[in-house]
C-alpha atoms as one frame of an Amber mdcrd trajectory, in Angstrom:
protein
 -28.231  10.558  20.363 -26.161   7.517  19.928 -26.204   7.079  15.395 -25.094
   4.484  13.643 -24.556   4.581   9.411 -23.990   2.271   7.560 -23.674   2.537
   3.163 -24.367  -0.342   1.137 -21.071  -0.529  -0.276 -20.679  -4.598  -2.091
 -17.871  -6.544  -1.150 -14.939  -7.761  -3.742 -11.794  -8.877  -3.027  -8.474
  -7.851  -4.586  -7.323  -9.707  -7.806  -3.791  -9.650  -7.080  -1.836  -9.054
  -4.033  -1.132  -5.679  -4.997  -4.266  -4.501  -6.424  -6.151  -3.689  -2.837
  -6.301   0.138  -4.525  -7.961  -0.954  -7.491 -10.016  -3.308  -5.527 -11.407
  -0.126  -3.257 -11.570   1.955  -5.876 -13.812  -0.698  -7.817 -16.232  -1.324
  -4.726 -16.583   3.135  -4.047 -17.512   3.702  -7.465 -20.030   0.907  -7.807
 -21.495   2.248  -5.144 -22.370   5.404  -6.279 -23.423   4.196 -10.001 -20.363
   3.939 -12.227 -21.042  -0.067 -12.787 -17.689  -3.014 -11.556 -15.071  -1.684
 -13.488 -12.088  -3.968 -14.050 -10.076  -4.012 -11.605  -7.026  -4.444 -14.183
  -7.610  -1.030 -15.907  -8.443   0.788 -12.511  -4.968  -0.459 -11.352  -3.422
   0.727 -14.292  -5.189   4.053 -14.217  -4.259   4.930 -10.344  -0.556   3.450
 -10.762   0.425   5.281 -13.937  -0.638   8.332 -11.710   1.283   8.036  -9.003
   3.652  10.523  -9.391   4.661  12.675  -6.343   6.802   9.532  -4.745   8.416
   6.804  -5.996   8.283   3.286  -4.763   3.946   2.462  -4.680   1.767   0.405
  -6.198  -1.325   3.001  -5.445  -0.139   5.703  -3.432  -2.525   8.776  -2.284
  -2.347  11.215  -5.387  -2.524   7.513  -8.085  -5.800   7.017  -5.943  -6.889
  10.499  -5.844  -6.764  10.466  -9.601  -8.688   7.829 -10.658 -11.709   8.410
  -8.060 -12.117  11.885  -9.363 -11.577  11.086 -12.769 -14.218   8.245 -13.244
 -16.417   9.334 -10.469 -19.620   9.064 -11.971 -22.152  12.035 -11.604 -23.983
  12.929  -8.806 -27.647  14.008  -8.205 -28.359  17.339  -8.744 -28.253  19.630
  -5.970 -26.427  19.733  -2.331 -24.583  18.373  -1.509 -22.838  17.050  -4.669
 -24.249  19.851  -7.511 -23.632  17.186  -9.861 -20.452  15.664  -8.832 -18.597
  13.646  -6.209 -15.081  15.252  -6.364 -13.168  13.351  -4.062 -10.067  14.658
  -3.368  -6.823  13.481  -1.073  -6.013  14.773   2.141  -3.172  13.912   4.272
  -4.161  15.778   7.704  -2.021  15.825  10.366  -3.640  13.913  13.293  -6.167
  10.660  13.338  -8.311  12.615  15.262  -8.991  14.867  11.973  -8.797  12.250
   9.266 -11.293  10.078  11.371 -13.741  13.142  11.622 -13.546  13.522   7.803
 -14.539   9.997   7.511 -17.602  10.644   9.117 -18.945  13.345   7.549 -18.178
  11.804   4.140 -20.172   9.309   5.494 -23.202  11.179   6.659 -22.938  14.097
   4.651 -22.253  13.176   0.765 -23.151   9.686   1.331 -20.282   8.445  -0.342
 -17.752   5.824   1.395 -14.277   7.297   1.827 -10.933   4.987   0.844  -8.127
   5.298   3.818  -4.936   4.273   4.314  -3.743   1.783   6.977  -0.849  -0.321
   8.822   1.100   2.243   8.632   1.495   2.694   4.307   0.902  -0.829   4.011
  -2.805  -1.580   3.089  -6.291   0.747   1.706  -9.505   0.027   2.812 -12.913
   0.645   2.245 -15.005   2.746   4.913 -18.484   2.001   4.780 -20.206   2.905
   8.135 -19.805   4.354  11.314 -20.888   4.585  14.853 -21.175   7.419  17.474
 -22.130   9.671  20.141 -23.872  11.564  17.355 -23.734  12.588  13.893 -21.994
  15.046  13.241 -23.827  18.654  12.739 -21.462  20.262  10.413 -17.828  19.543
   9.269 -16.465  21.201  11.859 -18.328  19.549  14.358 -15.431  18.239  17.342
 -18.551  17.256  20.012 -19.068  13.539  18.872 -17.279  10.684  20.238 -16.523
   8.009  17.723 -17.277   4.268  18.738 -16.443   2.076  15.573 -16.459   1.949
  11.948 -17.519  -0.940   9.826 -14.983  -1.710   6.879 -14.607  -3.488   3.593
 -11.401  -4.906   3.596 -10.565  -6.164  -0.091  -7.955  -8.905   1.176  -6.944
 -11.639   0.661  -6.813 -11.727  -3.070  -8.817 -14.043  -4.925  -7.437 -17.709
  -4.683  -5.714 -17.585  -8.357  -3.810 -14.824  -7.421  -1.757 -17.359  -5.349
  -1.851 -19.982  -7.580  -1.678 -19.641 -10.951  -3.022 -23.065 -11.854  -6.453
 -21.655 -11.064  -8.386 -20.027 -13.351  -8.443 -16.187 -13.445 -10.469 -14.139
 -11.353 -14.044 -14.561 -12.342 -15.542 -11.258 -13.314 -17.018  -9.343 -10.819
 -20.627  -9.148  -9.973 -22.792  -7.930  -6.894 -23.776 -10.848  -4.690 -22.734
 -13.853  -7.331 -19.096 -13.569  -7.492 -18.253 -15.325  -3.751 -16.044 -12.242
  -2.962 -16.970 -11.542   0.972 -17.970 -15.650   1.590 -15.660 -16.542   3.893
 -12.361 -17.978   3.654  -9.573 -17.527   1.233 -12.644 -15.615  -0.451 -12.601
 -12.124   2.332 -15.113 -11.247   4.943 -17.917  -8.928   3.826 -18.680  -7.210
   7.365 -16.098  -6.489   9.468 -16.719  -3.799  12.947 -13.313  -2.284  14.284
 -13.782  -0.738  17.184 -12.192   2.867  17.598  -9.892   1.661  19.824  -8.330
  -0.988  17.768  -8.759   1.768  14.667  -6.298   3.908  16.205  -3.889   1.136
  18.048  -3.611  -0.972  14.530  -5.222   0.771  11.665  -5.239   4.819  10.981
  -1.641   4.919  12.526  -0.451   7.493  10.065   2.065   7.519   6.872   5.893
   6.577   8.504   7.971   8.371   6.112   8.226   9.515   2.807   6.534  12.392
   0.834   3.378  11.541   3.168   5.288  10.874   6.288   3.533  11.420   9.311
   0.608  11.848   7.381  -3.153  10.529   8.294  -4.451   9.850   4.508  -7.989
   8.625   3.183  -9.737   9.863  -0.170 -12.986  11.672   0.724 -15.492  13.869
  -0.375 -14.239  17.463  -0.773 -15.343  19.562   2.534 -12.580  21.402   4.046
 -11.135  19.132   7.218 -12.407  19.748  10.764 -10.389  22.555  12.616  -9.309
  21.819  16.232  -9.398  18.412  18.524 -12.443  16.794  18.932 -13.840  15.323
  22.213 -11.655  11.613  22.999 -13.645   8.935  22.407 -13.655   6.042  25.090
 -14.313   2.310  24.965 -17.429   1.767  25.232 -16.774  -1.319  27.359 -14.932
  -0.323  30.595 -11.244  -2.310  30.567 -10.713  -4.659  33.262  -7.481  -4.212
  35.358  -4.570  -5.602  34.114  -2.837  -7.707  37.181  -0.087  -9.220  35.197
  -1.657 -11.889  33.869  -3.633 -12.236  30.517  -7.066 -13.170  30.248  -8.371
 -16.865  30.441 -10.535 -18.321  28.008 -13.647 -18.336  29.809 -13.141 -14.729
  30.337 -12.214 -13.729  27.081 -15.424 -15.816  25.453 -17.413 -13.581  28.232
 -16.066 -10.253  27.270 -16.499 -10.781  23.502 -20.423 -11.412  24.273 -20.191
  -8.270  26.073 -18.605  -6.439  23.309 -20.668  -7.177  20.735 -23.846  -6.059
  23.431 -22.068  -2.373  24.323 -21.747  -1.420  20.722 -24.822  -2.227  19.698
 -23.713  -5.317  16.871 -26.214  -7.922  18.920 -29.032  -5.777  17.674 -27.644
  -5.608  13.976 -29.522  -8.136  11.877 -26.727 -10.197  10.873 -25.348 -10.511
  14.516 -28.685 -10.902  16.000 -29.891 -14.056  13.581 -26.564 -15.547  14.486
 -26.427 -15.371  17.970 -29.905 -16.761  18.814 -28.303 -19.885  17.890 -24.848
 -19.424  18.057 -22.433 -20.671  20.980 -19.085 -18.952  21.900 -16.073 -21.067
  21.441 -12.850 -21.553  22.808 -10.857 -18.653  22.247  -7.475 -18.579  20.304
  -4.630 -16.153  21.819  -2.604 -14.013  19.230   0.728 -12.699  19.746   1.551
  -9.152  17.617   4.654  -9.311  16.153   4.909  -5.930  15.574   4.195  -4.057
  19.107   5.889  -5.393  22.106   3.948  -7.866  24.431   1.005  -7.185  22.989
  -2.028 -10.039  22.425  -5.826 -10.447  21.502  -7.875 -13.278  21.458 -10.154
 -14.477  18.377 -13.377 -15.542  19.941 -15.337 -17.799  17.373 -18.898 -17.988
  17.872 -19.894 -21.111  15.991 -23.130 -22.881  15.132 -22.897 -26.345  13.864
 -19.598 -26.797  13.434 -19.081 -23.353  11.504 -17.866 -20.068  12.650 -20.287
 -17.242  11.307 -18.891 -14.887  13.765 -15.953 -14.217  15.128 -14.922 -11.507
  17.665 -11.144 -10.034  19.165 -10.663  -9.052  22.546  -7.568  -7.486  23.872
  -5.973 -10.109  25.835  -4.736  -7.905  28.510  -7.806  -5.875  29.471 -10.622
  -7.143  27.800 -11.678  -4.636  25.416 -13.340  -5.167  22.468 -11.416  -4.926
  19.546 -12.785  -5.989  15.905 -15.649  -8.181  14.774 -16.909 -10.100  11.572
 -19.678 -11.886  11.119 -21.245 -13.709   7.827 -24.336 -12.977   5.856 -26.120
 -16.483   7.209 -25.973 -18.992   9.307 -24.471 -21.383   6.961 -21.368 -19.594
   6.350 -18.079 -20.304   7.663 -15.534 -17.445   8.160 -12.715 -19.382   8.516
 -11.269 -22.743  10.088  -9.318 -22.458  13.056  -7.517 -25.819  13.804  -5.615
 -25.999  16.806  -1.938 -26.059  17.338  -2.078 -29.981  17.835  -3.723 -30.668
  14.258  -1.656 -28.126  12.202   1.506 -29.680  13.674   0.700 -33.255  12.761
  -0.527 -31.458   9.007   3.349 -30.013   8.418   5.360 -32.861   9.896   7.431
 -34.465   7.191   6.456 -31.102   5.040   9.222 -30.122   2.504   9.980 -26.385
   3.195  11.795 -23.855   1.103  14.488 -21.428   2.638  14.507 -17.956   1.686
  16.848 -16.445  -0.381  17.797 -19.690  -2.230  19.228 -21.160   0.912  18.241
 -24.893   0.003  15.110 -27.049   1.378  14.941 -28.762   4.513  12.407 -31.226
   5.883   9.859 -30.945   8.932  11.239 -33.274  11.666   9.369 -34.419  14.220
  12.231 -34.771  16.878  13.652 -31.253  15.953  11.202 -28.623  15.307   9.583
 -26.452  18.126   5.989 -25.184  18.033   5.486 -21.551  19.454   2.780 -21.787
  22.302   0.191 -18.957  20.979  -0.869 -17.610  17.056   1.411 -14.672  15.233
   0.120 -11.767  13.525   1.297  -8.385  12.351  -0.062  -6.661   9.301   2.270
  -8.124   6.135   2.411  -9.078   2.710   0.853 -12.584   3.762  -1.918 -11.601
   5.940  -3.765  -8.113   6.436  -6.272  -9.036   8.502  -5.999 -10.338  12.144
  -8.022 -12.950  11.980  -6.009 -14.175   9.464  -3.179 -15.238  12.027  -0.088
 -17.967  11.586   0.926 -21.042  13.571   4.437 -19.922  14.385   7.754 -23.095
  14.094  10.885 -23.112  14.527  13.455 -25.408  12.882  16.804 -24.631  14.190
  17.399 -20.981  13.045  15.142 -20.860  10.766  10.898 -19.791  11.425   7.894
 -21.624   9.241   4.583 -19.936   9.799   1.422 -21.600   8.725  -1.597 -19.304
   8.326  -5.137 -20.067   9.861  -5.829 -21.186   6.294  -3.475 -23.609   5.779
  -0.410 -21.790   3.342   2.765 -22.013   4.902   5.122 -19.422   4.451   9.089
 -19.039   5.086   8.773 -15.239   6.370   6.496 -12.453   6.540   7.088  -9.105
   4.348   6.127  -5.569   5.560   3.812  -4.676   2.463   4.902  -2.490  -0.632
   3.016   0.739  -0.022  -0.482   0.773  -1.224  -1.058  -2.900  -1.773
């Protein structure tokens, strides 16, 4: 019978670039009772700790070690006898570390911490959907649909800009972490497809390489290959040509119906009244031709919910939506108006390579939105405005901040 779980896991966002770790770490433990610890001394705790490879801010074992060593207790009995006890595992295929996200899930009731773009990024897994739930940990005979996710970035505003005052403390519902913005999205659906195309895509090199790592609850990993999970929206045919708007606006409605997220609550309120928009093709820099389209569904003049589609073949990728109907996810201007807002824009070189000016007679605009998971932007719906002057490449994020280049993330920030 198709299940869907879903832990009530608060949202906060990380207080510096690097602290996405502590920032997971903070919203886990909250959730099972140990209070909002500061995310300062949990980054300190999991960093000092990181000790089996050089070069992270968390890494896996840094993690690890603070979870289980301010996990607060447990209820009595199974399945915790007292305690939590997370512990780290680095399995071998997605297949198995995805499984062992869902029983953490169901089983201990606890929201597992994983690893993603690559060794770029930790998030927060709060939910899931499938087939079933699962009977036992080694359980293969579910197919997995989606998972909903906290994801702690972007920082908090003063991260960027030190003239701002410091992150305010944390508290549950009052601190406008998760309100849309430069202040994160509280509820975020990946589908499994885009979970295993862009997510859980496994450790590259290193002590962990090839490695598929989350921090969960301490059952023993499922043994063997479980049963493939497909869309649950059947893929058009690919003829060479990427989707059209009107198509793409059509297919995200149908997402959102074959996974069940029109029934949620805060997807249902919103699209009584809500109308798709026109949808904004995305280019990944990372994989070759490879595109999605952000489909905002806006009421008013705000965009509550917004929805990716695989350009190509029109399957439903990732959604977010806000808490109400006033909310605003983000603003998504079009290429005409960002244009017009950098023209005559002074804009630094890397690498101490001087300054030069935004021309109007000699700068080129790329036709669709950037993304790849980096330093400036770890979510996709987060994308950039891509320009070119001469040899040189200026990319202006949904949000507005302008950047001369994009960095592949430290590891674990």
């Amino acid at each position: 019978m198709p299940t869907t779980e879903n832990l009530t896991v608060s949202y906060h966002q990380q207080d510096t670039d690097y602290y996405c770790g502590a920032a997971c770490a903070q919203m886990v433990l909250d959730s099972l009772g140990a209070g909002l610890l500061d995310q300062n001394t949990l980054y300190n705790d999991n960093h000092s700790h990181s000790t089996a490879e050089a070069g992270w801010y968390t890494a896996p074992d840094g993690l690890q070690w603070t979870m289980h060593t301010l996990e607060p207790p447990a209820p009595a009995g199974p399945p915790h006898y007292g305690y939590y006890d997370f512990v780290l595992f680095a399995l071998d295929t997605e297949d198995a570390i995805s499984r062992k996200i869902v029983w953490t899930i169901h089983y201990y009731q606890a929201a597992p911490i994983a690893m993603v773009y690559g060794s770029q990024h930790w998030i927060v897994v709060r939910g899931y959907s499938a087939s079933a739930a699962p009977a036992n940990i080694n359980d293969t005979s579910y197919t997995i649909d989606s998972f909903d996710v906290n994801n702690p970035w972007p920082p908090t505003p003063s991260a960027s800009n030190p003239a701002l005052a410091p992150p305010p403390p944390h508290t549950d519902g009052t601190d406008g972490c998760g309100t849309g913005g430069d202040r994160g999205i509280v509820n975020e659906n990946i589908s499994y497809t885009a979970w295993q195309n862009t997510y859980m895509t496994g450790i590259p090199s290193g002590y962990w390489g090839s490695k598929f790592v989350a921090v969960a609850d301490p059952s023993a990993p499922p043994s063997g290959r479980g049963v493939r999970s497909r869309p649950l929206l059947e893929a058009l045919e690919y003829k060479g040509r990427l989707l059209h708007g009107e198509q793409a606006a059509r297919r995200a409605e149908e997402g959102l119906n074959a996974y069940g997220l029109a029934e949620r609550e805060h997807y249902s309120r919103i699209l009584k009244r809500a109308k798709f928009g026109e949808p904004v093709l995305v280019q990944r820099l990372d994989l070759p031709d490879t595109f999605y389209y952000i489909v905002p569904v806006g009421v008013s003049g705000r965009v509550p919910l917004a929805v990716a589609i695989d350009a190509k073949n029109g399957l439903y990728l990732q959604s977010a939506v806000h808490t109400g109907l006033e909310g605003n996810l983000f603003t998504l201007r079009s290429n005409k108006d960002v244009a017009k807002s950098i023209l005559g824009s002074i804009v630094e070189l890397p690498n101490g390579e001087g300054r030069i000016p935004i021309r109007p007679e000699a700068v080129c605009q790329f036709p669709t939105l950037v993304w790849k998971p980096c330093k400036e932007s770890l979510s996709p719906f987060y994308p950039f405005h891509l320009f070119t002057v001469g040899s040189e490449r200026i990319y202006v994020r949904s949000d507005g901040a302008i950047f001369n280049q994009l960095h592949d993330t430290d590891r674990g920030i």
